[in-house]
C-alpha positions, -999 to +999 in steps of 0.1 A: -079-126+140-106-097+151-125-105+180-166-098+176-174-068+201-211-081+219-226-045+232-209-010+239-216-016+279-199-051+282-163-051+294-151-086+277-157-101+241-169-132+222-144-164+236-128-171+206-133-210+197-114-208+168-092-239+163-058-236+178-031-244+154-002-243+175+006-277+191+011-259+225-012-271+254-033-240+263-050-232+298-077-248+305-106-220+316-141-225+326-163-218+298-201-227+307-231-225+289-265-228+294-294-246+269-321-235+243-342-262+259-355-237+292-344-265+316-358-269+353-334-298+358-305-290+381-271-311+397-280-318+431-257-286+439-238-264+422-206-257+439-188-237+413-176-205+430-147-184+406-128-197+375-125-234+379-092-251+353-109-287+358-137-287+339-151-317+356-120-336+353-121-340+317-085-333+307-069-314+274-067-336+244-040-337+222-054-329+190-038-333+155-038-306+132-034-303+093-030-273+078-066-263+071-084-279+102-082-290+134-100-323+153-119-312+181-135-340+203-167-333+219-178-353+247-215-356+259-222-366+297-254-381+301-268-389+334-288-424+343-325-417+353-351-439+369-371-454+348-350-443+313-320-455+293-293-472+313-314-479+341-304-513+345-274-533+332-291-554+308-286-553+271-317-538+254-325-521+220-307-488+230-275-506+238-275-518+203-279-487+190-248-479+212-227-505+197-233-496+163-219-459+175-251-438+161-263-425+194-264-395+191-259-374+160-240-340+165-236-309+147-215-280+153-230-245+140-209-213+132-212-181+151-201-165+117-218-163+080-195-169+050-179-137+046-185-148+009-219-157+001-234-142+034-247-175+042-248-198+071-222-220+071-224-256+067-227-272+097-200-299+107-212-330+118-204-370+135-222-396+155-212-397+193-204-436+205-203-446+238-169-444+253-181-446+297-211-458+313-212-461+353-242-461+376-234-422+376-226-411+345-227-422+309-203-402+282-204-404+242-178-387+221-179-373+189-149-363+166-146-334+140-126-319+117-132-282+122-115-256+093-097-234+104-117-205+094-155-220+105-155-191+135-165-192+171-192-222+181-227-206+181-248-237+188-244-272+189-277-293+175-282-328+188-306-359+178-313-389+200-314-420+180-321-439+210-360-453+218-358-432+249-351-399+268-320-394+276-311-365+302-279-346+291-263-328+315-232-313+299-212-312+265-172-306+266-158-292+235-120-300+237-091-287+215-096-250+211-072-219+220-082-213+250-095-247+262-120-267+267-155-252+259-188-261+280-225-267+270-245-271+302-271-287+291-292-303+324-326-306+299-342-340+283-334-351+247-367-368+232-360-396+209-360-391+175-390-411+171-409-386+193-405-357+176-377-351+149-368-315+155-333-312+164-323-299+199-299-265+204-280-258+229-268-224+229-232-211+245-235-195+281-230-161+266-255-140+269-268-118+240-295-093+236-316-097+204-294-069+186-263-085+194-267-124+182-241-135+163-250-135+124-249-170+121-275-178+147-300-156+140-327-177+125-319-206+144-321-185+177-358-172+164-368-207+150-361-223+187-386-199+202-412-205+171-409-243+187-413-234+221-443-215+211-460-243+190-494-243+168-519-240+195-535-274+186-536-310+195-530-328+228-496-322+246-472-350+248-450-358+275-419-350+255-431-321+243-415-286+253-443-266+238-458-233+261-489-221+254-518-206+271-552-221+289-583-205+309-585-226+343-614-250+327-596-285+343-603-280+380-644-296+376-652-332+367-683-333+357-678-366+340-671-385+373-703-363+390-722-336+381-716-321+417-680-317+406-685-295+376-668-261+384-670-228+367-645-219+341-619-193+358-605-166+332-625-144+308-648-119+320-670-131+342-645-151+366-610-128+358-578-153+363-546-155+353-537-185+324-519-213+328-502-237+309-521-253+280-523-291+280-550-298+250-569-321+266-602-334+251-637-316+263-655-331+291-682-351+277-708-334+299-697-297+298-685-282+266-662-253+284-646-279+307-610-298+300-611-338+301-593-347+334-568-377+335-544-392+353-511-372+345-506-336+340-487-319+308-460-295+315-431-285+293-404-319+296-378-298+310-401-278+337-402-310+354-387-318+387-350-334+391-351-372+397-339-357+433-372-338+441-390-367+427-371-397+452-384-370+482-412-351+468-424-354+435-462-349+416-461-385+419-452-387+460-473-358+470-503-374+445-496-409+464-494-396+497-530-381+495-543-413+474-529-435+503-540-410+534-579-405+520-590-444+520-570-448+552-585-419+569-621-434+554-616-462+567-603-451+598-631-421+604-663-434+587-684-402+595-662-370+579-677-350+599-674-364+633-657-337+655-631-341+683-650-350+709-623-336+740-594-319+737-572-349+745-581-361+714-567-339+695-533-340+720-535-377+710-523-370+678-493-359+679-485-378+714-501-413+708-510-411+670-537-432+653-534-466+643-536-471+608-557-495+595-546-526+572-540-527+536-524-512+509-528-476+520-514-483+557-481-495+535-483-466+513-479-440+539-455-457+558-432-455+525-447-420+516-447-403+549-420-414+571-419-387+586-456-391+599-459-424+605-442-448+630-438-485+633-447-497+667-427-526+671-447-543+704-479-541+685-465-544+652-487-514+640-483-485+619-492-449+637-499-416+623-480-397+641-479-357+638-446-342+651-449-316+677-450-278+656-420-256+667-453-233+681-469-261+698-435-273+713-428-239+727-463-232+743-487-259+742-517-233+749-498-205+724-530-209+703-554-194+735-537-162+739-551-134+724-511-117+725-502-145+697-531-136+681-518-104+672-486-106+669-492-134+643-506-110+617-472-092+617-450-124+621-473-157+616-485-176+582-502-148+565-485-115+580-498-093+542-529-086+552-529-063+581-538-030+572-543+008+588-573+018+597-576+056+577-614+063+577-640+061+608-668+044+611-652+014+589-681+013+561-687-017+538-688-013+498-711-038+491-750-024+474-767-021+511-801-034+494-786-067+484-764-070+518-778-047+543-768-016+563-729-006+553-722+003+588-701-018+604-716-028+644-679-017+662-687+017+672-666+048+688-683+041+719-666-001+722-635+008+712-629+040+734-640+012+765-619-011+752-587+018+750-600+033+776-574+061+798-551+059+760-563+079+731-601+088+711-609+072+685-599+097+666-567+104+683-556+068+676-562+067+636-541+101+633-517+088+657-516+055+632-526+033+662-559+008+653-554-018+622-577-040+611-579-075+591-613-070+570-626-099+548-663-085+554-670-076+517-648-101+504-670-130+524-703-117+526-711-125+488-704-160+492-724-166+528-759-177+517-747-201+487-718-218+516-746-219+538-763-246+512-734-271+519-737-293+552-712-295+580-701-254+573-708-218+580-699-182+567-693-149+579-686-117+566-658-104+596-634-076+607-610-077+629-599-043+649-562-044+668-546-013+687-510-010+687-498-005+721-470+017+734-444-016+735-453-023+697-476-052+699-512-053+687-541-058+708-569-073+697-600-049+703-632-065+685-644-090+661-672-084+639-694-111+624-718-106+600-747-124+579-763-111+554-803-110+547-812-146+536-842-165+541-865-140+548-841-131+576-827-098+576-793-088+587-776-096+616-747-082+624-724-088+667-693-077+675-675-094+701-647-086+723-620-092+749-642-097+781-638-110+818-674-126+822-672-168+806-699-159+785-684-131+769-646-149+773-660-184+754-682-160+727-651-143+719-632-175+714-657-186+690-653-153+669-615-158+669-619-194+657-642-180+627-617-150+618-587-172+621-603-199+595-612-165+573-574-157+574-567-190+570-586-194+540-576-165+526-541-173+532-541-207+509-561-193+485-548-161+482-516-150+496-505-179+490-516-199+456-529-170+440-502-145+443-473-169+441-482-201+424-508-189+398-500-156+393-462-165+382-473-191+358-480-168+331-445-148+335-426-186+330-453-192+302-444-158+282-406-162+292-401-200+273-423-185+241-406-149+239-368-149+255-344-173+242-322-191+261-291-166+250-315-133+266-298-120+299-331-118+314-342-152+309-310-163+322-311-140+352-353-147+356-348-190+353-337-201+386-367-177+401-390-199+378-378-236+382-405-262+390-433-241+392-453-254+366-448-287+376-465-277+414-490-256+394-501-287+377-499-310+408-520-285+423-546-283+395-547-325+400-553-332+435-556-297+457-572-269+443-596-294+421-634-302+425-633-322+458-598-319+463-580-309+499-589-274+496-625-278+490-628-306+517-610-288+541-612-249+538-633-226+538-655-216+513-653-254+504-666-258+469-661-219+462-627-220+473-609-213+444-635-192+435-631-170+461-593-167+446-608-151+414-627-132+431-597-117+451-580-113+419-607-095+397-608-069+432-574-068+444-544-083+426-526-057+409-489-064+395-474-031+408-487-040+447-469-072+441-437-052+452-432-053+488-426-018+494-457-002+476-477-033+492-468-020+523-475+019+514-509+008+501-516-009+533-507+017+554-477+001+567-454+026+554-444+056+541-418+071+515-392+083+539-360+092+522-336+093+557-357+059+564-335+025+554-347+014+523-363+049+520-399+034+539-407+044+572-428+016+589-461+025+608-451-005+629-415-007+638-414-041+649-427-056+616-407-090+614-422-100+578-418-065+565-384-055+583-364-088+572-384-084+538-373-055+528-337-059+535-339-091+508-362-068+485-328-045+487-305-073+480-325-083+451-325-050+436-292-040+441-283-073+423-305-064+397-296-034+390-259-040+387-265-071+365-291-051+339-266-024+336-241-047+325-261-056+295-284-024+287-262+006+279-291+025+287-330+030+286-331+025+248-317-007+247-344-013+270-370+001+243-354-014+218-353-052+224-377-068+208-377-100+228-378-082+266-408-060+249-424-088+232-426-108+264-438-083+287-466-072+264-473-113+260-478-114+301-499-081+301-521-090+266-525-130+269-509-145+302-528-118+325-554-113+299-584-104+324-559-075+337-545-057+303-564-026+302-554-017+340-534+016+341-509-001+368-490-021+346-452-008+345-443+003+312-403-015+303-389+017+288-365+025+313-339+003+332-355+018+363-389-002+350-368-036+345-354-033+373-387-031+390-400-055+371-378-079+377-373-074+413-410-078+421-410-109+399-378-126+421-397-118+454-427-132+445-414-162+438-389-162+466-396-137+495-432-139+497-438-174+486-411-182+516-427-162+538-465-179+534-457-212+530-427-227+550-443-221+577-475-238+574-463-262+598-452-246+624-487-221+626-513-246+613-504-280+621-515-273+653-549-266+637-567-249+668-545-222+662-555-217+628-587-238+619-590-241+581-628-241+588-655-230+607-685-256+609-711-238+630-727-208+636-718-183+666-746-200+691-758-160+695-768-156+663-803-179+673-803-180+708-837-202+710-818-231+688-810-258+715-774-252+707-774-220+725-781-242+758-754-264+749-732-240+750-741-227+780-740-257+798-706-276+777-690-244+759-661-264+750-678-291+728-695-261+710-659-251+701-653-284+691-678-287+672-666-259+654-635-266+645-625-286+614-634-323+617-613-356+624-611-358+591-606-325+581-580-321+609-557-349+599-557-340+563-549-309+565-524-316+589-503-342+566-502-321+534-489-289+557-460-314+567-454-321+528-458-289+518-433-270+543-408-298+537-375-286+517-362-310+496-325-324+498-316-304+463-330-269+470-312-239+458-314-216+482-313-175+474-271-168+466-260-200+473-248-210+439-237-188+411-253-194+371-230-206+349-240-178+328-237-154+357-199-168+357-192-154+323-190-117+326-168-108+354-187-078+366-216-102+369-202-125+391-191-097+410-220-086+416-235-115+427-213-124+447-219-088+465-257-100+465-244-136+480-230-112+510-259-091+514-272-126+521-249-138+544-250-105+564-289-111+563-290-143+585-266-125+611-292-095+610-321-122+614-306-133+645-296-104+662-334-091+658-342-125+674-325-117+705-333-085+708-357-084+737-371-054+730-386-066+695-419-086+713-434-096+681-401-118+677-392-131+712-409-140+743-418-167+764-432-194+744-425-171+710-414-189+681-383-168+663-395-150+634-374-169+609-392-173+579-371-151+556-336-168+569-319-172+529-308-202+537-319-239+556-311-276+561-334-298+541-366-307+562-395-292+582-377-261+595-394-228+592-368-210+573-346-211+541-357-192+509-355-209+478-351-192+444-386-206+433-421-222+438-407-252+437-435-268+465 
């Protein structure tokens, strides 16, 4: 019997699951596979390490062979979920369906045409009955005669004739050659009822388009026809259709016209797409997307019933449904500020009581974390815990050191950048905005570095950095000035880095434009020893930290992680099939995403949501994000290294490691980031020369080519006529591709957001909003003699509200939380990865590049003469750790957006 050869690069052949017709038990091996269905539904944790003989304790079967076929058994492990069939042990409709043994209806397919007519062959077939069920598991078997001669197994088709869902987690084919064979399914099965397509599940080897077996050909094409759907009518919930939406769901106009929002995506607000849902049209705006209670995403992009008992769409969305009446209730005015400092203290030593009712017993069960029973007084408490940065320092948030050395190693360390031209000059039309000048002149900053270097000396010794959201602000100033209760500036921040490698902060620039009649006004502030200058300075820190703050969510953070990868998963589901290497290799980067992104669009980023409650701009928030995009976001600076060379935080430096020579040395975020952007690409690059011979393989697949022009042309559709985008014609451009993609999705969105927490949930260290303006700016408005005479309730009053304050502070907790199932960067192998030898080789050469990482992490740690990671009262920088316990903790990098 001649074995099919898959590609001229690849080392091993097409398993043979030919019937055996020899009576002799065979060795059992390992033989995984992974679904057509594009699951995000995982085991709790996959252990698998190297060939395993056990095949989840399912033994050989005999089997009894004629002389022209052979019985093969299949048997199909379904899993109980919450909610679906076998929740319970009483008899209902499905169970009957069980009895009658037509549960689920099986097919095998042929790898193989008829070498006679050409043809597909004709699939075998049998109904699974129920032969197991156990609060764990639930197994159906089917039998079937196989001929001798039907070929390798290229797909196995299933049909639920159940009422319900049913989650199938694997399928064991038993009584071939070389042993049992393994579907690993992990996706939903709709009922028949729901839609009558029949699911495939495809083997676990992986094939490029060129390469499919003959006799799967049009079923592998017609599975991603399905995924792509019509474009039309409503999505269901069992659906598994991907398709493509502008960002016309975040308004509600039909609740209140103050909530309708501008559409974001098209021309004149650029955005990436997301996921299209087909909702009706808002009664009261044409361009806008009903809004309703739940959220369409593809069935199988939803989270595991694990994620869902400890965070879930439906948790986080109950959490804030429970905290906003209580917090009503509790603080009637939403803007009332703190009114002393020992106020806010008392939240995280004493808590609040929480009032009575439904939403006191919702958090409780929501947030135990948060809230405490206080058995004496038989109340419920929110209670914040103590952030790592808060525990370590209570007045960390004061000092103007931790102030710079968070914008190398704090929330939102990508936005530092090298100062390369003097006088720093704004963009922006100077008739509309005023002078383009900034205020911080030679003369300040010399005092300021005064018996170090010039001005000039300093920018050609690479010394002075700034943080400048001054044209990306000032736009937006006079219409956030229209909503009570907040402010906007236009700022820059200036640092110096000093001889032991910290930065300095040097000046703060706030600026307003003309409005009102009024023309521009423009004050920098800076480091002073007088208390008017020292509390004036304080005030201009609190207003660039909310900036960066700000920015951070909406940018850094949502923008370039959540949003911006939607459209990659989107393409990936309509254009790869489950069979491509690169879908298998890009899948665990992608799991869950969509079912954030659409938590997100429902209660965070949305008219009135936390963001625009909380942040600053408010009501322009997201807008601000498309702003940032149409200016900034380009794919290629999504790669750390050329992010860093474009901020001036590097340079190409072949005898460098990693061939980049930092401007800062001591550059936690960037110096444990670029040792995982190695890892990643040495992984890559082993794995896509395993399956590409060479660059025109790469040219020539139609589904990699197809799917990159799909994120470029539709998914990124406000971008495609940029001349950055990477062109796929060489492995070197996969490679890159791909690379940038995985650290996106891992690195950087690790690096921004599991450490909200610890930096922000101590807000006065980074205040999501600003409420008033600098006092200076009018000096005849009675609050400039308030300040004089109480400059700490000015500050207070500046800072976010109550309200604000505890709101924010409870959904940082959620958000930095890792769940109990998290797969961590390298700690589990793919079961398609396991196939090919040299790929599980090479990953498990990435899974020790890992392991060596977290030694490396440490070391740097406790090194004492790296001050932006240690210190008194300094947090370790360990953001970028691989891996974590499940919790609040400030490290661990998970494959995906998954929160």
């Amino acid at each position: 019997m001649q074995m099919q050869q898959v590609h001229a690069s690849n080392s091993s052949y097409l398993i043979s699951h030919r019937p055996s017709l020899r009576g002799i038990p065979q060795p059992s091996f390992q033989l995984w596979s992974r679904p057509s269905s594009f699951p995000t539904q995982r085991k709790l944790k996959r252990v698998s390490h190297g060939c395993r003989n056990d095949v989840t304790k399912i033994k050989a079967v005999a089997v009894n062979k004629t002389e022209k076929s052979v019985k093969v058994k299949a048997t199909i492990s379904v899993q109980p979920t919450i909610g679906g069939i076998f929740s319970s042990l009483a008899i209902d409709a499905d169970d009957l369906t069980d009895l009658l043994g037509k549960s689920l209806f099986v097919e095998l397919l042929s790898a193989e045409l008829d070498p006679k007519t050409k043809l597909e062959k004709k699939p075998i077939q049998d109904f699974a009955h129920r032969t197991h069920r156990s609060p764990k598991e639930v197994r159906y078997l089917a039998e079937f005669d196989v001929p001798v001669d039907f070929g390798e197994i290229g797909a196995i088709l299933v049909e639920n004739e159940h009422r319900r869902e049913m989650f199938i987690k694997e399928i064991i084919l038993d009584g071939f050659e070389l042993g049992p064979v393994r579907f690993t399914c992990e996706s939903w099965l709709h009922p028949k009822k729901d839609n009558p397509v029949k699911r495939v599940f495809f083997p676990d080897k992986s094939y490029l388009p060129s390469e499919t077996p003959e006799g799967v050909k049009r079923i592998r094409e017609e599975e991603l026809q399905h995924l792509r759907g019509n474009g039309q009518g409503e999505r269901k919930k069992f659906d598994r259709i991907y398709d493509y939406d502008v960002y016309n769901d975040l308004g509600d106009p039909d609740k209140d016209p103050d909530l309708q929002r501008p559409v974001l995506g098209g021309a004149e607000h650029p955005y990436p797409r997301r996921c299209r849902t087909g909702r009706p049209r808002s009664a009261k705006d044409s361009l806008s997307e009903e809004r309703t209670s739940d959220v369409y995403v593809p069935r199988d992009e939803c989270f595991s019933e694990v994620k869902q008992l400890t965070f879930n769409s439906k948790t986080l969305a109950s959490a804030l449904q429970a905290l906003v009446p209580a917090l009503t209730a509790l603080i009637v005015d939403k803007n009332l500020p703190f009114q002393v400092f020992s106020e806010i203290d008392a939240l995280y030593d004493e808590g609040v009581p929480l009032p009575a009712g439904q939403g006191k017993v919702k958090l409780s069960t929501l947030l135990p974390r948060l809230v405490s029973l206080i058995k004496d007084r038989g109340e419920d408490i929110l209670r914040f815990e103590i952030p790592a940065t808060m525990d370590k320092d209570r007045f960390f948030w004061l000092r103007d050191e931790e102030f710079g050395r968070q914008t190398l190693a704090g929330l939102n360390p990508c936005c530092i950048q090298l100062v390369t031209e003097w006088p720093l000059k704004s963009n922006l039309d100077p008739a509309i905005y005023g002078p383009a000048e900034s205020a911080i002149t030679t003369e300040l900053v010399e005092q300021e570095i005064r018996g170090f270097l010039t001005v000039e000396e300093a920018i050609k010794q690479k010394r002075l950095f700034v943080l400048d959201y001054h044209d990306l602000l000032l736009p937006l100033v006079e219409e956030v000035r229209k909503i009570e209760g907040t402010t906007l500036y236009g700022s820059r921040a200036l640092f110096f880095l000093t001889r032991d490698g910290t930065l300095r902060p040097l000046a703060i620039e706030l600026v307003r434009p003309p409005i009102d009649g009024k023309p521009q006004w423009k004050k920098v502030f800076a480091p002073t020893w007088h208390s008017t200058g020292v509390w004036l300075w304080r005030l201009a820190k609190i207003h660039v930290l909310a900036h960066d703050t700000g920015y951070h969510q909406l940018v850094s953070h949502w923008l370039r992680t959540h949003c911006a990868t939607e459209p990659y998963i989107i393409a990936a589901n309509r254009q790869l099939s489950a069979m491509h290497p690169i879908y298998r290799l890009l899948h665990p980067h992608f799991r869950y995403t969509m079912e954030i992104n659409a938590l997100a669009r429902e209660s965070l980023i949305n008219a009135g949501g936390i963001i625009e409650q909380c942040f600053t701009p408010q009501k322009h928030s997201v807008l601000l994000s498309s702003i940032a995009y149409d200016k900034h976001w380009r794919f290629d600076l999504q790669s750390l290294p050329k992010d860093l060379i474009h901020r001036g935080l590097a340079v190409e430096d072949p005898t460098a490691p990693h061939g980049l020579k930092l401007t800062i040395e001591d550059y936690p975020y960037a110096n444990d980031g670029l040792d995982l952007w190695a890892a990643f690409k040495s992984w890559f690059t082993e794995y896509i020369d395993h399956y590409y011979a060479d660059s025109n393989a790469v040219q020539s697949d139609t589904e990699l080519q197809a799917w990159w022009d799909e994120v470029i042309n539709v998914g990124h559709a406000d971008k495609k006529d940029e001349p950055w985008w990477p062109a796929l014609k060489t492995k070197e451009d996969l490679v890159e591709v791909v690379t940038t993609i995985a650290w996106t999705t891992s690195g950087h969105h690790a690096a921004v957001n599991f450490g909200q927490f610890s930096f922000a949930g101590y807000f006065p260290n980074r205040p999501t909003i600003a409420r008033t303006n600098l006092p200076l700016e009018d000096p005849s408005d009675p609050e400039w003699e308030l300040f004089l005479q109480k400059p700490e309730v000015t500050m207070l009053k500046c800072f976010p509200s109550q309200y604000q304050a505890t709101t924010v502070i409870t959904v940082l907790d959620v958000l930095s939380n890792h769940s109990p199932d998290e797969e961590y960067i390298g700690t589990s192998v793919e079961p398609a990865w396991e196939q090919e030898p040299r790929v599980k080789a090479a990953f498990e050469k990435f899974k020790g590049r890992l392991n060596e990482l977290e030694g490396t992490i440490d070391e740097r740690n406790a090194d004492l003469t790296k001050k932006n990671r240690n210190g008194a009262g300094v947090v370790p920088y360990e953001l970028l750790k691989p891996t974590s316990e499940a919790g609040v903790t400030g490290k661990g990098v998970p494959y995906s957006i998954s929160i």
